[in-house]
C-alpha positions as CSV (number, residue, x, y, z in Angstrom):
1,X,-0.1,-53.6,-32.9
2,X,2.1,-56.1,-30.9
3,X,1.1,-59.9,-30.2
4,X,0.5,-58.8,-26.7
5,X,-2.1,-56.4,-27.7
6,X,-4.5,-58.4,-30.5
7,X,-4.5,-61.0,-27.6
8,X,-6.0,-58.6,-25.3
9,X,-8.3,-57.5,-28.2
10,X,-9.3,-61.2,-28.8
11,X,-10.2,-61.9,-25.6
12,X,-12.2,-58.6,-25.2
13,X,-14.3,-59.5,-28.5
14,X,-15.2,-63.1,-27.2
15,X,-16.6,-61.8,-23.9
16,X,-18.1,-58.8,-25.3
17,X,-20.9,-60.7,-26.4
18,X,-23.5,-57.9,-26.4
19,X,-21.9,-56.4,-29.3
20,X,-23.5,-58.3,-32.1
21,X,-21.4,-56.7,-34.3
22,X,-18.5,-58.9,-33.7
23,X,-18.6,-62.6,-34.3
24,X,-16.8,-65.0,-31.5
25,X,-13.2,-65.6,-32.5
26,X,-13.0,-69.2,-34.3
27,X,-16.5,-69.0,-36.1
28,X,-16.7,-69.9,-40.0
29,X,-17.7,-67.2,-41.9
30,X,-16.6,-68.8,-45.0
31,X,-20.0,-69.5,-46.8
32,X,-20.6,-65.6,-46.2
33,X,-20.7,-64.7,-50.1
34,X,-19.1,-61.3,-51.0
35,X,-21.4,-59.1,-51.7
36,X,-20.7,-55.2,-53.1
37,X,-21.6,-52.7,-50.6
38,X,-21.1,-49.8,-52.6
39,X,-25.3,-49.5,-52.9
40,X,-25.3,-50.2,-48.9
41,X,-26.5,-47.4,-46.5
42,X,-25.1,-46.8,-43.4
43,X,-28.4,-46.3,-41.8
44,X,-28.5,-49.9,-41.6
45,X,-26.0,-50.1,-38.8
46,X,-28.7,-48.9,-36.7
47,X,-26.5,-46.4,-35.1
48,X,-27.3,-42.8,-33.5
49,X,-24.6,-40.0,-34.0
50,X,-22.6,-39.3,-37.2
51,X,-21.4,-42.2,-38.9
52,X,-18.5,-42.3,-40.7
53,X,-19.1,-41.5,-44.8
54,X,-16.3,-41.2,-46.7
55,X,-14.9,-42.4,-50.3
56,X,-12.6,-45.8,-50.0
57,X,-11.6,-46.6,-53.5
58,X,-7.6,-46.1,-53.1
59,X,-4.7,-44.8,-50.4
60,X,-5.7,-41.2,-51.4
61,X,-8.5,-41.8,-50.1
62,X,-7.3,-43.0,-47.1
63,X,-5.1,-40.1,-46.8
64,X,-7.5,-37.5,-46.6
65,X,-8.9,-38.9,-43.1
66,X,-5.2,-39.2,-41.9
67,X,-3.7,-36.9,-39.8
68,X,-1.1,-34.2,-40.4
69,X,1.7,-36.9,-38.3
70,X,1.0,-39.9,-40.7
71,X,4.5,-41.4,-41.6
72,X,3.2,-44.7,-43.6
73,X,-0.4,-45.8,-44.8
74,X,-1.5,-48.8,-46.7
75,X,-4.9,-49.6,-48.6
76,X,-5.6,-53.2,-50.0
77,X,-8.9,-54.7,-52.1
78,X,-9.2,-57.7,-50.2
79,X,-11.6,-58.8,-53.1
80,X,-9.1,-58.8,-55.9
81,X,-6.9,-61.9,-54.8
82,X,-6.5,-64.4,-52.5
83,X,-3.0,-64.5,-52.3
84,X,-2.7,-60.8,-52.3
85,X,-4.5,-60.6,-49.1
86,X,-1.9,-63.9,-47.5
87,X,1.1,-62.3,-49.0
88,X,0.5,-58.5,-47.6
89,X,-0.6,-60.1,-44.1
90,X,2.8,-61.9,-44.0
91,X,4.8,-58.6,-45.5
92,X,2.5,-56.3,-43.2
93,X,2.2,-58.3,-40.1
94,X,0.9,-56.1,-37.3
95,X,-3.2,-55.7,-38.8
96,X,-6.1,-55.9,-37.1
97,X,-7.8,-56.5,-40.2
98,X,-5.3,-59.0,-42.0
99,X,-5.2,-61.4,-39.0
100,X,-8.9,-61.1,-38.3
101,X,-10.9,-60.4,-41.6
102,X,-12.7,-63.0,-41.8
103,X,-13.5,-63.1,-37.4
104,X,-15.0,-59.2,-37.1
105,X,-17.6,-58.6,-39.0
106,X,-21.3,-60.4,-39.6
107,X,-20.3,-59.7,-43.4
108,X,-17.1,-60.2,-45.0
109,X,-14.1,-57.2,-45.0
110,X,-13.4,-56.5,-48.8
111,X,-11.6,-53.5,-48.2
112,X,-8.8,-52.2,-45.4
113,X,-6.5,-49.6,-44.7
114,X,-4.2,-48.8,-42.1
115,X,-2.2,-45.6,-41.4
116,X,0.4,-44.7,-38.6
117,X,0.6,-41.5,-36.6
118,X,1.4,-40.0,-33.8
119,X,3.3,-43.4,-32.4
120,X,-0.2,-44.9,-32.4
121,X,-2.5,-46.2,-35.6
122,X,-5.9,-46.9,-36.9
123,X,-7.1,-49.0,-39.2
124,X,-10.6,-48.6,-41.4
125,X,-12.8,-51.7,-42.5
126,X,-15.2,-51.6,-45.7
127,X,-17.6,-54.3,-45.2
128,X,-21.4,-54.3,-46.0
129,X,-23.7,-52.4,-43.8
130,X,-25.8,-54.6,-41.2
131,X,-28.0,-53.9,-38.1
132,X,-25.5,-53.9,-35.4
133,X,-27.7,-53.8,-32.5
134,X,-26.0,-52.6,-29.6
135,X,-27.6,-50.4,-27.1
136,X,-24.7,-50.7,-24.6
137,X,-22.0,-48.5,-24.0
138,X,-20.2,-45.7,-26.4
139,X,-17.8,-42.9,-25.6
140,X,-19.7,-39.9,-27.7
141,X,-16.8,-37.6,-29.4
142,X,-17.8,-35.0,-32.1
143,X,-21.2,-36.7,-31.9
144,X,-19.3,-39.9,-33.5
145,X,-20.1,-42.8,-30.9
146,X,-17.1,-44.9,-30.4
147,X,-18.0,-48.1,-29.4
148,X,-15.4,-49.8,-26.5
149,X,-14.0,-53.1,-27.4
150,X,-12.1,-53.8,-24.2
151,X,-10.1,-51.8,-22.6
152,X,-7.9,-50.3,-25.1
153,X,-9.8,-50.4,-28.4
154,X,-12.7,-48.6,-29.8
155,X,-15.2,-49.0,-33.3
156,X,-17.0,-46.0,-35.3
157,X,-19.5,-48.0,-37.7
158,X,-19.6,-46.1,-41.1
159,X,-18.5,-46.8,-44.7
160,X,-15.5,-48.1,-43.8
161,X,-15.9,-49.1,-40.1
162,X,-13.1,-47.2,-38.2
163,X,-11.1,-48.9,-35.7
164,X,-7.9,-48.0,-32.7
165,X,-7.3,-47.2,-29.7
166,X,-9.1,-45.0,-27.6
167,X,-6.0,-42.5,-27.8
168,X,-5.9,-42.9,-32.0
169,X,-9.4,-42.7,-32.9
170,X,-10.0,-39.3,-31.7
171,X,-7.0,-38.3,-33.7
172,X,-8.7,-39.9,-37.0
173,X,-12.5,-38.2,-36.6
174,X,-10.8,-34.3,-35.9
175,X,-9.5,-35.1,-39.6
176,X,-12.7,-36.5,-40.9
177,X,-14.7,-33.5,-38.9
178,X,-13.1,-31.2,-41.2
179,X,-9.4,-31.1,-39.7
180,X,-5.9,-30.8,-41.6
181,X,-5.2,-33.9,-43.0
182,X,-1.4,-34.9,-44.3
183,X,-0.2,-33.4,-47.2
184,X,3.1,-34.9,-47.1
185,X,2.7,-37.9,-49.5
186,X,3.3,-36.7,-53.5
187,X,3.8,-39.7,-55.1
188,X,0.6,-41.4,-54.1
189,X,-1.6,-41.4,-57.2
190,X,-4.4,-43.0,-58.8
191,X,-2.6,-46.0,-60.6
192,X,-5.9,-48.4,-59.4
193,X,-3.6,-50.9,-57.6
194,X,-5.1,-53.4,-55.6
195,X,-2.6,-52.9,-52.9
196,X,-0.8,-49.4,-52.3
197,X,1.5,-48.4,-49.6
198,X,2.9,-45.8,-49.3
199,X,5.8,-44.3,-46.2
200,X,8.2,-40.8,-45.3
201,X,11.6,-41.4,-44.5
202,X,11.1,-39.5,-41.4
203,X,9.1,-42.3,-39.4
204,X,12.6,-43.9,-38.9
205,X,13.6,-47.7,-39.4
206,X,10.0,-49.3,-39.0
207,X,9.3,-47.7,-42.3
208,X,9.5,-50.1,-45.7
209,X,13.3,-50.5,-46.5
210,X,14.2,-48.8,-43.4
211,X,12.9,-45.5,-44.1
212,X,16.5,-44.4,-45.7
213,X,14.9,-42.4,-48.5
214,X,12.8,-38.9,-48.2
215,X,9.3,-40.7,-49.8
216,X,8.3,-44.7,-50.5
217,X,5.6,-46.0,-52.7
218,X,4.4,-49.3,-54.0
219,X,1.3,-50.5,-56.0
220,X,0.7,-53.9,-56.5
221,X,-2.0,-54.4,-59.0
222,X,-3.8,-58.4,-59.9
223,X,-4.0,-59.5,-63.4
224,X,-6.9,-60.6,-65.5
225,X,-5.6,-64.0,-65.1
226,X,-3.3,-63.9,-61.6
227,X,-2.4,-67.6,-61.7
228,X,-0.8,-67.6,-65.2
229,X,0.1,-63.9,-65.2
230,X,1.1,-62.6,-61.8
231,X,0.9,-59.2,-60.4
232,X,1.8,-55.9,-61.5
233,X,4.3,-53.8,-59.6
234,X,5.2,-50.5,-59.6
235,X,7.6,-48.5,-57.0
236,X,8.9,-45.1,-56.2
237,X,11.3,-44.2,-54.2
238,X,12.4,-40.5,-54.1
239,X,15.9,-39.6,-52.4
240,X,17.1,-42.8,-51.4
241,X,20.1,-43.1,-49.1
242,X,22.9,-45.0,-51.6
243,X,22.9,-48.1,-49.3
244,X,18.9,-48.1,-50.1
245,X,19.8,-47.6,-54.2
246,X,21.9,-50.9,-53.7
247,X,18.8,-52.7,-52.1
248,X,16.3,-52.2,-54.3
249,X,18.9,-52.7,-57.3
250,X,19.6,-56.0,-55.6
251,X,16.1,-56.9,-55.1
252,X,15.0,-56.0,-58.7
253,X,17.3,-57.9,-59.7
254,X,16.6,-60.9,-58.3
255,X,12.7,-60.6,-59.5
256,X,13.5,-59.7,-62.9
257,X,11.8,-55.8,-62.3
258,X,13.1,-53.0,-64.3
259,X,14.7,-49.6,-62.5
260,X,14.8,-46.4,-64.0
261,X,16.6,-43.7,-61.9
262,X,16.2,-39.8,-62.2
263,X,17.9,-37.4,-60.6
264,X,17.7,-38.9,-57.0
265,X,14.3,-40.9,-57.8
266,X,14.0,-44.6,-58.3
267,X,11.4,-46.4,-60.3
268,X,11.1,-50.3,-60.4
269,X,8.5,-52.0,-62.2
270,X,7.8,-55.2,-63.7
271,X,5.9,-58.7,-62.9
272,X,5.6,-60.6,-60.2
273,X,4.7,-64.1,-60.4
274,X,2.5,-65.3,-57.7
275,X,4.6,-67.9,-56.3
276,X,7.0,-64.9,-55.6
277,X,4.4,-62.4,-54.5
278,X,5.5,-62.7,-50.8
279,X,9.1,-63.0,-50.8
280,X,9.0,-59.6,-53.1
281,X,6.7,-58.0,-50.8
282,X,9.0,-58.9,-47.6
283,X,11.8,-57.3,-49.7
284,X,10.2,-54.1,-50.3
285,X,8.1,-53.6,-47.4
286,X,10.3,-54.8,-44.5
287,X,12.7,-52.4,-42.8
């Protein structure tokens, strides 16, 4: 999403003040505690329709309500660091979520995942279930009420919240509905990092590293102790172009992370400190 559009989707949230759901950009939600809301319902939304209901503990998760188009998703535990969360907003600029986490919602985010598609995106929010109380306006579609936020962007409550455009949305619920989602990601796995992006070459030079490889993926996992330890990083990169090879050769390099290649595959792992968490990030994930 460009700066263009979150400032129309800012100033649609502050007059939209019947949706009780959204807090008024600039409030404090920072003595909100962090609660679990894993033993939330999402009954407590309040909400007729289907809701959306749907597993969130990794990007294969994620991936299963993504449509057959996807050419990059991410997932991130907001809960699991601090500087994480800051260092994937910086690497991964255009979120909803990372830019407005703490702004949205009357409880805080801990989870978030975005996915692209189509030339559009979407973005889906886990945040603990509260009475939403809006009785105004929604666009019905598969019995899933979208709720308008402005002019361009609508909201599906559930477990996680689902959020686009009116164009993407649609595209999102056929999946979770019982539609074809992607198959075309095979190195995403269930490594239990705390950030995990993953991208096909074929969604051109917007993708991580340019997209000059056939498949991309990174986890980023937090330590028991972050500050002294760092972060945990594993990569994959299958068929990458030679001028790709000699990037992420360059970049390892620079961090101290390992690379193992086979056949036309790429591995690079190793430890991050935190104080390099962003720069690395950049590296990998910028085009």
């Amino acid at each position: 999403m460009n700066s263009k559009a979150f400032a129309i989707f800012v100033g649609a949230i502050m007059v939209l003040s019947a949706f009780a759901g959204f807090v008024l950009m600039g409030s404090d939600q920072s003595d909100i505690p962090v609660e679990s809301s894993d033993s939330g319902s999402v009954q407590t939304f309040g909400m007729q329709g289907n809701l959306v209901e749907w597993n969130f503990e990794g990007l294969q998760d994620v991936l299963e309500m993504a449509p057959e188009s996807t050419v990059m998703a991410y997932w991130l535990n907001m809960s699991a660091s601090d500087n994480l969360t800051s260092a994937v907003a910086v690497a991964l600029p255009d979120s909803l979520g990372l830019k407005y986490s703490s702004q949205l919602y009357s409880t805080k985010m801990e989870r978030m995942a975005n996915i692209n598609f189509n030339g559009t995106w979407a973005e889906f929010h886990w945040i603990k279930p509260y009475a939403v109380g809006y009785n105004s306006l929604v666009i019905p579609y598969e019995n899933y009420m979208m709720i308008p936020t402005g002019s361009d962007f609508v909201t599906v409550m559930g477990m996680p919240v689902l959020f686009g455009t009116q164009e993407s949305v649609p595209q999102v619920i056929d999946v979770i509905a019982g539609g074809m989602p992607t198959m075309n990601f095979t190195l995403v796995g269930d490594d239990r990092s705390d950030l995990q992006v993953a991208a096909l070459g074929s969604g051109g030079p917007s993708m991580p590293l340019s997209g000059a490889y056939q498949e991309f993926y990174l986890g980023v996992k937090a330590t028991n102790n972050t500050e002294a330890d760092g972060y945990s990083l594993n990569a994959k990169i299958a068929g990458p172009l030679s001028s790709t090879s000699q990037r992420i050769e360059d970049i390892a390099s620079k961090n101290n992370l390992s690379v193992t290649a086979q056949d036309s595959d790429i591995d690079v792992s190793g430890s991050v400190a935190s104080a390099n968490l962003e720069s690395v990030l950049t590296a990998f994930l910028g085009p």
